[in-house]
GUTORTOR-918309 format. One line per field, with one value per residue (C-alpha): residue number from 1; chain; x, y, z. Coordinates in Angstrom, 1 decimal. Example, Ala and Ser with C-alpha at 12.3 -4.5 7.8 and 13.67 -1.06 7.14 Angstrom:
! GUTORTOR-918309
gumi = 1|2
pase = A|A
u = 12.3|13.7
v = -4.5|-1.1
w = 7.8|7.1
//
This chain:
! GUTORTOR-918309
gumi = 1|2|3|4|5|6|7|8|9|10|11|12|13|14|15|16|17|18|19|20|21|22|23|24|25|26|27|28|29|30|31|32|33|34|35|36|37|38|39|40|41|42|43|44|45|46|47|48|49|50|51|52|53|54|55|56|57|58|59|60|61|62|63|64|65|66|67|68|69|70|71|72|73|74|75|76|77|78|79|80|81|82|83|84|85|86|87|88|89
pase = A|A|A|A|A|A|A|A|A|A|A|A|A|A|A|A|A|A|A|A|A|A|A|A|A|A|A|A|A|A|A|A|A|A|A|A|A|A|A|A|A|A|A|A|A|A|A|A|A|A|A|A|A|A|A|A|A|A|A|A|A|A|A|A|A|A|A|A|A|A|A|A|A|A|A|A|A|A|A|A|A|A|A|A|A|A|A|A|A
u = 0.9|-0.6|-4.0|-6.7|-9.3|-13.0|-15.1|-18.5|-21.1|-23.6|-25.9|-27.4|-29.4|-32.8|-35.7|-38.3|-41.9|-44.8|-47.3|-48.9|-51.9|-54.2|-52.1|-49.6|-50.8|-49.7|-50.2|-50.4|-52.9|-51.5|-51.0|-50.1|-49.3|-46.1|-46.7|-43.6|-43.5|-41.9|-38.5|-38.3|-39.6|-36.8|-34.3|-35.5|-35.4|-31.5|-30.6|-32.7|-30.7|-27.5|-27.8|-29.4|-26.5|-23.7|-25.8|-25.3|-21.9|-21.4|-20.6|-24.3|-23.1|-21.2|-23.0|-22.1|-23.7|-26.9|-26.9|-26.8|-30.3|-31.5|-33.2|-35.8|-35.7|-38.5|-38.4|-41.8|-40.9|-38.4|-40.4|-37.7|-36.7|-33.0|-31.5|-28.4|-27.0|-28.4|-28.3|-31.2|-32.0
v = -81.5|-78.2|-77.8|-75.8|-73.8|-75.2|-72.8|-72.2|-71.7|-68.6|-70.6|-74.6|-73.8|-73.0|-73.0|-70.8|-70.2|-71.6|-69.2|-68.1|-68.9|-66.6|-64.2|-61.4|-58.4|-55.3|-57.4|-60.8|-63.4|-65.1|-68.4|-68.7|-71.4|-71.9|-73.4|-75.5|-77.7|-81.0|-80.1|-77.2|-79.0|-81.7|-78.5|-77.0|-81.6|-81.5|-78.5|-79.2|-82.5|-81.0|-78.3|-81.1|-83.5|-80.6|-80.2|-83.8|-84.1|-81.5|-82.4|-82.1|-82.2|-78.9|-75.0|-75.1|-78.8|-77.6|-74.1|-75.4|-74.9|-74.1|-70.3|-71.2|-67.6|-66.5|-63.7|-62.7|-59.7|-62.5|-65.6|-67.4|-70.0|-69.9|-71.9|-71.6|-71.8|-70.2|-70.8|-70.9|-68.1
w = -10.7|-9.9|-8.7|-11.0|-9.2|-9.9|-12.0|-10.3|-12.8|-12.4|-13.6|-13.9|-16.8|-17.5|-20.2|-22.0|-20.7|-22.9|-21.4|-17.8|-16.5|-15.9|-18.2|-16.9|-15.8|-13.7|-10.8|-9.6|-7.9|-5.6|-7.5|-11.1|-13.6|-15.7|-18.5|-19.9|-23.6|-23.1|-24.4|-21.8|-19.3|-19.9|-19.4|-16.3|-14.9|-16.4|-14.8|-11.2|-11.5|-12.0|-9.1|-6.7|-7.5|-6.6|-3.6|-2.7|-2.9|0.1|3.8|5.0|8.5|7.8|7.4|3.9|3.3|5.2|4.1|0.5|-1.7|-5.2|-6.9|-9.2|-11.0|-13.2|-15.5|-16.1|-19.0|-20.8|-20.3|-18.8|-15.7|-14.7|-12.2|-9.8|-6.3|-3.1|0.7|3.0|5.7
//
């Protein structure tokens, strides 16, 4: 039986920003708020859980296994969180 190649995915999902608070301006304070409605929030949970449980299932004693770690991407223009795969420095 031949062997298929795993697709990656570029992306575990994401979800669509409510609002910020304070609101968006030319330039930021140091700590804002991302306000998510419950169905969006229950997107950004499913796709956390999917890229934390593909994270799991590597060799944690290896580089890859520990290297292993999540981008939390927010566009601030589009009003939206995506998810995917990164490595720590």
């Amino acid at each position: 039986m031949k062997k298929t190649a795993v697709k990656k995915k570029q992306s575990y999902g994401g979800c669509t920003i409510n609002h910020f608070s304070p609101a968006k301006k030319d330039t930021w304070p140091e700590a804002i708020n991302i306000v998510l409605g419950f169905e969006e929030a229950l997107k950004l949970q499913l796709a956390l859980q999917a890229r934390l449980m593909d994270i799991n299932r590597l060799n944690r004693a290896t580089r890859e296994g520990k290297a292993a770690a999540v981008n939390l991407r927010v566009y601030t223009g589009r009003m939206r969180i995506t998810l995917d795969t990164a490595t720590v420095q």
